[in-house]
N, C-alpha and C positions, 0 to 999 in steps of 0.2 A: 268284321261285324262290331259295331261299336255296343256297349253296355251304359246303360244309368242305371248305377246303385240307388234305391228307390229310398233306401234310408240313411243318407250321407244327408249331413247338417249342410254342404255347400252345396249350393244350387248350381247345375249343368247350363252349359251354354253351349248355342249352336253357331259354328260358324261361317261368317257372311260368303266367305270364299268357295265353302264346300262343304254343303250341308250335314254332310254323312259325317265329318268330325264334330265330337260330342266332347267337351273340353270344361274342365273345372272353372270354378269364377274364380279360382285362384293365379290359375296360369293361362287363363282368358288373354290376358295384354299380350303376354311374349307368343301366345301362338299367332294372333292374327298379326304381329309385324312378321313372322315369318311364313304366313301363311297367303301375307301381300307379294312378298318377293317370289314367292313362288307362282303364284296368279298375278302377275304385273302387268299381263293385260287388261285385267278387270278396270270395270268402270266407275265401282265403289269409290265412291268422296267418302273423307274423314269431316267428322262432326266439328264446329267449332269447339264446340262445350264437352265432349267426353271424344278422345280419340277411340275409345274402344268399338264405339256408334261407327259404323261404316253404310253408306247410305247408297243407292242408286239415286243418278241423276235426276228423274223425273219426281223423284219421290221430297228432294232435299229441303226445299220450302217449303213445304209443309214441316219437316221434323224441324227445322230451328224455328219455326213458329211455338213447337208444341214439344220442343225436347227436354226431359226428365230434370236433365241438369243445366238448364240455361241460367243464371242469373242474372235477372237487371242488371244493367249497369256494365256489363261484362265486354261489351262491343260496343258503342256508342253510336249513335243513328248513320253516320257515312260508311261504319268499317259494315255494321247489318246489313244495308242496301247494297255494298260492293261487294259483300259476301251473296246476298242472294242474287244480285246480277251473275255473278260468277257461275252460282250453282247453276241456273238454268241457262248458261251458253249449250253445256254438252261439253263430252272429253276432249275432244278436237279441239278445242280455241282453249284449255284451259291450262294450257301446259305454256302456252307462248302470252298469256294474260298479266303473270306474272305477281301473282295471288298468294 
């Protein structure tokens, strides 16, 4: 049974992998790189702009339209469009894309 301390200064996060862990925003980073290797099947894309952002496929254009930490300037207009071409292939074609 996972617990949040209601009155901790760090705010909890949920993770993308497996909802039922409940993970500090401290050690947020290292658990979902270990929490991909363990789900390596999942179909969670990594964000261009925040790796911590793990996204499902249908969802990915939308979040780099409107994600927290994209800055201007950050992908230039062909890496954007190759990036959202990418996003919406689906996991099948995106491991031989070469992205």
């Amino acid at each position: 049974m996972s617990y949040v301390d209601p009155y901790s200064s760090d705010p909890d996060q949920v993770c993308p992998y497996n909802r039922s862990h409940i993970v500090s925003s401290k050690r947020f980073a290292a658990h979902i790189v270990k929490c991909a290797k363990v789900y390596s099947n999942s179909n969670l894309i990594i964000c261009p702009f925040n790796a911590k952002h793990r996204i499902e496929p249908h969802l990915m254009h939308s979040h780099i339209n409107y994600c927290p930490q994209m800055i201007p300037g950050i992908l230039d207009d062909v890496q954007m469009k190759r990036y959202k071409e990418w996003a919406n292939q689906g996991p099948t074609n995106q491991e031989n894309s070469g992205v």
